[in-house]
C-alpha positions as CSV (number, residue, x, y, z in Angstrom):
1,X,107.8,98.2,7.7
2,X,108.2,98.6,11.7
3,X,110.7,96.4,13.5
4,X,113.6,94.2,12.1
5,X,112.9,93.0,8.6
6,X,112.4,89.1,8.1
7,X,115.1,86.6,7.7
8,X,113.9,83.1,7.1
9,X,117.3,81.6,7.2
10,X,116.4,78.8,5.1
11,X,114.9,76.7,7.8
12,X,110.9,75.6,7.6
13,X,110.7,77.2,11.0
14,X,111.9,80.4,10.2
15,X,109.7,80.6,6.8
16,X,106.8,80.1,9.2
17,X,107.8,83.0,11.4
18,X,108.5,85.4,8.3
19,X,105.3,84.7,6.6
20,X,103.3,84.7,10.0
21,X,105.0,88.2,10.5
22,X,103.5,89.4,7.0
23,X,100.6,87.5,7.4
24,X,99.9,89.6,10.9
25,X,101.3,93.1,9.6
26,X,100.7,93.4,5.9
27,X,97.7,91.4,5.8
28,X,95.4,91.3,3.5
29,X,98.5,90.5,2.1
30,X,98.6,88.1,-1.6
31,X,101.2,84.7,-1.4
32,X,103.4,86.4,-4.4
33,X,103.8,89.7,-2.7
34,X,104.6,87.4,0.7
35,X,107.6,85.6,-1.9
36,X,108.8,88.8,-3.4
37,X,109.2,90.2,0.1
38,X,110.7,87.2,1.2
39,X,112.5,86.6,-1.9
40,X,111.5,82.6,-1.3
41,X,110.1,80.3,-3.8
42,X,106.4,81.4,-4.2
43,X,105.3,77.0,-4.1
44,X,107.1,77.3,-0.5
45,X,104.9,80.2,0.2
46,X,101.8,78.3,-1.2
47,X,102.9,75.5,1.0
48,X,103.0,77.6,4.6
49,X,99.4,79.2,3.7
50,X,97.7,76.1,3.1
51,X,99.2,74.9,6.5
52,X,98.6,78.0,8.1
53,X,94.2,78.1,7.4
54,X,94.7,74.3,7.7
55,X,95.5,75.4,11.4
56,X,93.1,78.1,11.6
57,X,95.2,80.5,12.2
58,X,94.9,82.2,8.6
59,X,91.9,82.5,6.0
60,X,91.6,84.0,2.7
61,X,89.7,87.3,2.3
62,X,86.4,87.4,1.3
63,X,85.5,87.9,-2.4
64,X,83.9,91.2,-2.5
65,X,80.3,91.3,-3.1
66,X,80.0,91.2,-7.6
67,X,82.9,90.6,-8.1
68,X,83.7,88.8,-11.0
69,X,84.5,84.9,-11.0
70,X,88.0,83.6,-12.4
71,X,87.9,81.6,-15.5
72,X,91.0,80.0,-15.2
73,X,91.4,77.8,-12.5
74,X,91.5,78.7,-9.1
75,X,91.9,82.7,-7.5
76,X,93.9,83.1,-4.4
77,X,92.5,85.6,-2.2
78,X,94.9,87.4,0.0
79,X,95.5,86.3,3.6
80,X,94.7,87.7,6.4
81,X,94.5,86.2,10.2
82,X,91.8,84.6,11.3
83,X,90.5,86.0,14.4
84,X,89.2,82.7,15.7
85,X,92.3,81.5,15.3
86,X,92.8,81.3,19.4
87,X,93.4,84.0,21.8
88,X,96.0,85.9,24.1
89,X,95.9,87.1,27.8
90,X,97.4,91.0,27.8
91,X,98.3,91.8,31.3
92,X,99.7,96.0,32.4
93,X,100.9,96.8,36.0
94,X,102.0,100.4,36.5
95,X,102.2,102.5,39.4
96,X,98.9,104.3,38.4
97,X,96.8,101.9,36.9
98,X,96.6,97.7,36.5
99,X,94.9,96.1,33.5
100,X,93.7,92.5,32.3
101,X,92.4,91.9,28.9
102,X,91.6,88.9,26.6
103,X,91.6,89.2,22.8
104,X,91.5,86.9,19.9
105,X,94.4,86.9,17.1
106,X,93.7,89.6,15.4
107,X,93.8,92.1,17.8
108,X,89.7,92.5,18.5
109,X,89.3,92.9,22.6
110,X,87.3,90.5,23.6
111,X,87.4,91.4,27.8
112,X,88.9,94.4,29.7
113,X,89.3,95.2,33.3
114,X,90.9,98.1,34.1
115,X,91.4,98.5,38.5
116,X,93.9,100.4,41.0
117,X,95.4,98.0,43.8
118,X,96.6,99.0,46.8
119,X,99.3,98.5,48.4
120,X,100.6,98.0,45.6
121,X,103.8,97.7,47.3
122,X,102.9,94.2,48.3
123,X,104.0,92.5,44.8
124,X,102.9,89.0,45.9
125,X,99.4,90.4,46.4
126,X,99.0,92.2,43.5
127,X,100.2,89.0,41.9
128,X,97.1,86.9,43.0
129,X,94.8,89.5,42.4
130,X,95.6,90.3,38.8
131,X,95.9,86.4,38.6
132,X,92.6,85.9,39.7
133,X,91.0,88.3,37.4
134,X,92.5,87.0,34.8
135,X,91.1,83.7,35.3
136,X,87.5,85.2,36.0
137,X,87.9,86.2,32.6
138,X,89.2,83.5,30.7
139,X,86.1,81.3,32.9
140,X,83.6,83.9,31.8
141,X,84.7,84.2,28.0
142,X,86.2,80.8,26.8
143,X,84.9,77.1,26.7
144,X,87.8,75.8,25.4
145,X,91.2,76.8,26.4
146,X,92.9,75.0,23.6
147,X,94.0,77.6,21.6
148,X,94.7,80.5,24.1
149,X,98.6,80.6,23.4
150,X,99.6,82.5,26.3
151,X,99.8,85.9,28.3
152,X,102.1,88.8,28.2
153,X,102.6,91.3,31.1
154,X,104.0,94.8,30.3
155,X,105.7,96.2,34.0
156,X,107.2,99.3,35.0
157,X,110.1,97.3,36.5
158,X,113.6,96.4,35.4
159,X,113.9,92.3,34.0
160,X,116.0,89.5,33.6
161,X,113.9,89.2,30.2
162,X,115.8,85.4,29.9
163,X,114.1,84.3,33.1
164,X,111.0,86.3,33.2
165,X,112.0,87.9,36.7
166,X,112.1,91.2,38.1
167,X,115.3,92.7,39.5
168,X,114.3,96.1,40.9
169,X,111.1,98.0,40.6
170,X,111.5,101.6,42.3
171,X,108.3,102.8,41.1
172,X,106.3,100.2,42.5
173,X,108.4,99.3,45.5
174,X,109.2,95.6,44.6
175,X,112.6,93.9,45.2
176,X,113.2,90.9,43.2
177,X,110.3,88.4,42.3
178,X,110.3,85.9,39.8
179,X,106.9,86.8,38.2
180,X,106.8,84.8,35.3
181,X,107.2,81.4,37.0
182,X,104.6,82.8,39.3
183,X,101.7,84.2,37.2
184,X,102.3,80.9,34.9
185,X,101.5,78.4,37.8
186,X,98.6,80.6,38.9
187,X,97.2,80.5,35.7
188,X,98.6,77.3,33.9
189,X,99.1,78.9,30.5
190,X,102.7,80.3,29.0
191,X,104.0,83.5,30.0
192,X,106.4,86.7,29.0
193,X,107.4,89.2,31.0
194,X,108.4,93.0,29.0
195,X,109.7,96.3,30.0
196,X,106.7,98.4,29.7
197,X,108.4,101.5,28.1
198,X,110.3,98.9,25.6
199,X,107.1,97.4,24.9
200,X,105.1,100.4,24.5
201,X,107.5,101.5,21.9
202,X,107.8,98.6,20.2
203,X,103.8,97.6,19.6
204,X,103.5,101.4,18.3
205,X,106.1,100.6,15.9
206,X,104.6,97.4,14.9
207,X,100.7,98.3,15.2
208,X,100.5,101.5,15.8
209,X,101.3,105.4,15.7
210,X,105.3,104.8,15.1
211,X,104.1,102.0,12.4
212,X,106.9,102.6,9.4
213,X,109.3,104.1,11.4
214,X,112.9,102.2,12.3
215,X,114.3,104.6,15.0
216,X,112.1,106.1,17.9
217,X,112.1,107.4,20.9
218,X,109.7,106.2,23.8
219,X,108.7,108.1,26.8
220,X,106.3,107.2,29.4
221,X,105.0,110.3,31.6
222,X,102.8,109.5,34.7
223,X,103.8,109.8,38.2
224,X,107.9,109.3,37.3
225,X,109.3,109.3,33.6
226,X,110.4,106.3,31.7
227,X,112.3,106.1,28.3
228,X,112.8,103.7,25.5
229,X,114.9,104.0,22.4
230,X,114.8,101.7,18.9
231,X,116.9,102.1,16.7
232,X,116.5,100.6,13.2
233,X,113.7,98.5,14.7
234,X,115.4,97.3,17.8
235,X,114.9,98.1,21.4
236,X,118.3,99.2,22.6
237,X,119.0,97.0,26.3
238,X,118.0,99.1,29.3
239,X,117.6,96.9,31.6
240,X,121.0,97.8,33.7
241,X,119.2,101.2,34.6
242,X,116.1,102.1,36.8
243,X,112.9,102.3,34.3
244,X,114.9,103.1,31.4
245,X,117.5,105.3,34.2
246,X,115.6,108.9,32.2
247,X,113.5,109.7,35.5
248,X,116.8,109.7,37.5
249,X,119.0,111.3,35.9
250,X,120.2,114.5,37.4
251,X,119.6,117.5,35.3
252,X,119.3,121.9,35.9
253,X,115.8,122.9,35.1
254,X,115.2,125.7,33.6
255,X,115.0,127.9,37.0
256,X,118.6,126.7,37.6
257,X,118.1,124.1,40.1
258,X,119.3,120.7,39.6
259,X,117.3,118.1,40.5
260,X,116.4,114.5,38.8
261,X,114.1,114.4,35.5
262,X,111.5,112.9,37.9
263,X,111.6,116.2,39.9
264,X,110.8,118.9,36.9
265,X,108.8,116.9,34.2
266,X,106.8,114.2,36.0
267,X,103.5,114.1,37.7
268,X,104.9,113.8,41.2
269,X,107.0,117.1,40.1
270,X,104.0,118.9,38.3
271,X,102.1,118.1,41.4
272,X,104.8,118.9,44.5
273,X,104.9,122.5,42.5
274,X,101.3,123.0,42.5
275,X,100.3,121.6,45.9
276,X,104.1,122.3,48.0
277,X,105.6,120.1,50.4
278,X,106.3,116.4,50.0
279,X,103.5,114.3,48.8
280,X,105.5,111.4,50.6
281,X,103.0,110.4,53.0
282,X,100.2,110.0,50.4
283,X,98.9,106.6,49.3
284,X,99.2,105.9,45.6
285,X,95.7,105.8,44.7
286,X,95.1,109.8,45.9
287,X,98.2,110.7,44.1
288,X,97.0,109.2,40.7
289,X,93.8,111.2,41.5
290,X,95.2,114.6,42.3
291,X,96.8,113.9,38.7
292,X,94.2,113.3,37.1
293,X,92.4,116.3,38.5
294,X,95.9,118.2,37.1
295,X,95.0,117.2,34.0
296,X,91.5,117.5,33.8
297,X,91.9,121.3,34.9
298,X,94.5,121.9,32.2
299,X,92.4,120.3,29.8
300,X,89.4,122.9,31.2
301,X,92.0,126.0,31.0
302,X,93.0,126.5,34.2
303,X,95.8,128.8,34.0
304,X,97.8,128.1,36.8
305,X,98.0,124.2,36.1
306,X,98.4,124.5,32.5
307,X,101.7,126.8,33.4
308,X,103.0,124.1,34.9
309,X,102.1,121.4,32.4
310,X,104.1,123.6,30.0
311,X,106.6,124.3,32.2
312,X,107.3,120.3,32.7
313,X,107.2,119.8,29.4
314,X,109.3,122.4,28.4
315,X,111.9,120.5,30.7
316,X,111.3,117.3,29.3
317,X,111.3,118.7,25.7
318,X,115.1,119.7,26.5
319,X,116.2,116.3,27.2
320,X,114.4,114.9,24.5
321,X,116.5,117.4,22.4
322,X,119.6,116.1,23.9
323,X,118.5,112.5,23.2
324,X,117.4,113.5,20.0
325,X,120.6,114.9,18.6
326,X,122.5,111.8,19.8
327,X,120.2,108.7,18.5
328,X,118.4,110.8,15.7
329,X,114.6,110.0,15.7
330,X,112.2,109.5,13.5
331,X,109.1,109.9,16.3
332,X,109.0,110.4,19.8
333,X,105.7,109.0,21.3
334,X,104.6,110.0,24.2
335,X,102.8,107.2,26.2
336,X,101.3,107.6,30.1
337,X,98.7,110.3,31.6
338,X,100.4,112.9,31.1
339,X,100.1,112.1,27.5
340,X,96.6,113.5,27.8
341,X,98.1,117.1,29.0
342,X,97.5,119.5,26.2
343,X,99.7,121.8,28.1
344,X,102.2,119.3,28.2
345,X,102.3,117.4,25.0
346,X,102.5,121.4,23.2
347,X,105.4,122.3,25.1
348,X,107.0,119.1,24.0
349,X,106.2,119.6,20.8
350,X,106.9,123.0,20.6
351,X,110.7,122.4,22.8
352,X,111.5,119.5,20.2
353,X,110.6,121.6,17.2
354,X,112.9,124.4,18.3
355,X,115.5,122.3,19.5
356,X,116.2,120.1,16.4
357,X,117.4,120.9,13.2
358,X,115.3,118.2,11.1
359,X,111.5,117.6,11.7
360,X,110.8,115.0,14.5
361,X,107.0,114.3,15.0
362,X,106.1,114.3,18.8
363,X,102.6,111.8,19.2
364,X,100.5,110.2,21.6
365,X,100.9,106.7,22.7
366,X,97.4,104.7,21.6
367,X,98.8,102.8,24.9
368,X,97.3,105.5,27.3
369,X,94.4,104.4,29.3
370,X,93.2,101.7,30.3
371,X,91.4,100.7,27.1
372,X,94.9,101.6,25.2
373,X,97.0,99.0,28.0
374,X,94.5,96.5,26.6
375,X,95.2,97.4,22.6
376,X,99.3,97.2,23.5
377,X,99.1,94.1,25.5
378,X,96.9,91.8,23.8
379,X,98.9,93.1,20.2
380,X,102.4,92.4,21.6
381,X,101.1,89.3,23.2
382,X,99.9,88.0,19.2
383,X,103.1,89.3,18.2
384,X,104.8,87.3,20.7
385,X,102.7,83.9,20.0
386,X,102.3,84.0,16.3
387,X,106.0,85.6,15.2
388,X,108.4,85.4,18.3
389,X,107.8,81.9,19.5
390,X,104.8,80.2,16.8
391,X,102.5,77.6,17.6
392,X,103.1,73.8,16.6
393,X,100.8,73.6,13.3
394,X,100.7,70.2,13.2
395,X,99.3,70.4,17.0
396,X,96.5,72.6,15.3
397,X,93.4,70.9,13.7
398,X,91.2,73.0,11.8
399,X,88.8,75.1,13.3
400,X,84.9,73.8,12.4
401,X,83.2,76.0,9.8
């Protein structure tokens, strides 16, 4: 199973995180596989499920249809979460694109809003309007607020994870800003504030393509390049350099000329080699749409672009080797637009396969697009409500039938 393994630690609260955590991973999951995998006393497990649907944040699994009846007393079901449980606020701000998306507990979007601000240099702008879309939604999709346990906001920035603030944000152009304490009084609800190529990694090793795997390698691949490694299950601390400190790193390309990572594998790069001359003077918004064009014409076969797609992925594929042969691997996932590069994502593959001396699997990020920022949000941010920090059950009444 993804991420570190459960340790109760003896304390009630801790037994309610572990069996939340199988609850929300394994489920469908049966109380005596939860004890055996706990190795706890199966009453104590018995104990925490009863509380848990008492709260309504669990429920038994339906009985399929003819099946059988128990004749000795009664048959638990296994337990899975209850969507209606309550709900989280998922929240992505990247240089390319900016999401908002509500969902309940078990995952299932229930809103999404996907949009492009600009300037989106002006942090304390882009603050108010991402918090006042957020709170269109939440007006338009819940009457009672009750049980929405909080938001989570996954930015391209480097953090003070302990108070929720950013330090530097090259990509975007922020200095420091303390956005947790901000987006929390715009919205009154709890906040956390991740790493977005930490947290991309780590929700595909919880939920998604990485799911089984204890060490892999992240990379996000838009306008710059972004990197996050885990190793058995945890995110190693990256926060003392710039995005993950990958994009600027100096390194020769494969033409001889050094330059940062930035320059020969990311979009800006792909795109200053196809178009020539410094794209400096461009606003953000026509630069995410030249590379989206870039892609779209790979994607079609154009010849020239898809040169260059392998080309920067051939360059990133190197480094990845590099990486690779130092933290070892499992998966590399591949996260960001130019995820969606077939040009790109095969030279990768192809660079890595060559390059290593064990098979490493190279995938997509389910966290590309706007409808994949809303999947990794809203799934960290029940990860984050339910495991990291779970609610007070006894502040919980049951949900009506």
């Amino acid at each position: 199973m993804a991420d570190e393994q459960p340790n109760p630690g003896g304390t009630v609260g801790g037994a309610l995180r572990a069996t939340l955590r199988e609850v929300l991973l394994t489920g469908p999951v049966t109380r005596r596989r939860i004890a055996s995998r706990l190795e706890m006393d199966p009453s104590t497990i018995s104990r925490i499920a009863r509380a848990l649907i008492d709260a309504g944040l669990a429920q038994e699994e339906m009985e399929a249809p003819g099946a059988r009846p128990s004749t000795r007393g009664r048959r638990f079901q296994p337990l899975e979460i209850d969507p209606q449980g309550g709900q989280v606020l998922g929240i992505a701000i990247t240089p390319v694109i900016q999401t908002v998306a509500l969902a309940d507990i078990g995952g299932n979007i229930i809103a999404g809003a996907e949009f492009t601000i600009e300037p989106i240099d002006d942090s304390d702008m882009v603050i108010r309007k991402i918090a006042q879309e957020s709170r269109r939604m939440i007006g338009a999709h819940l009457e009672d607020r009750s049980r929405l346990f909080g938001g989570l906001l996954m930015v391209t920035a480097v953090l003070d994870t302990a108070r929720g603030s950013i330090t530097h944000c090259p990509y975007l152009g922020w200095g420091p800003v303390p956005i947790r304490a901000q987006l929390a009084d715009l919205l009154n609800v709890p906040m956390q504030v991740r790493m977005f190529t930490d947290s991309v990694a780590r929700v595909e090793m919880l939920f998604g393509v990485a799911r089984g795997r204890r060490n892999v390698l992240g990379l996000l691949c838009g306008s710059g390049i972004g990197a996050a490694v885990l190793i058995d299950g945890r995110v190693v601390d990256s926060s003392g350099f710039p995005t993950g400190g990958i994009g600027m790193m100096t390194v020769t390309g494969e033409d001889g000329i050094e330059g940062t990572l930035d320059d020969h594998a990311s979009g800006l790069g792909i795109l200053r080699r196809l178009q020539g001359g410094s794209l400096a003077r461009l606003p953000l918004s026509a630069l995410n749409d030249a590379l989206g064009d870039a892609i779209e014409r790979d994607r079609a076969g154009d010849s020239p672009v898809a040169a260059q797609m392998a080309r920067a992925g051939r360059e990133l594929g190197r480094l990845v080797v590099q990486y690779g042969n130092f933290v070892r691997p499992e998966m590399v996932v591949i996260a960001g637009p130019l995820a969606l590069a077939p040009s790109y994502m095969a030279a990768i593959k192809e660079t890595v396969e060559e390059g290593l001396d064990r098979g490493v699997e190279v995938a997509e990020s389910r966290a590309t697009g706007a409808k994949g920022g809303w999947w990794a949000t809203c799934n960290l941010a029940v990860y984050e409500y339910l495991v990291e920090r779970p609610p007070d059950l006894s502040k919980l009444s049951r949900l009506p039938d």
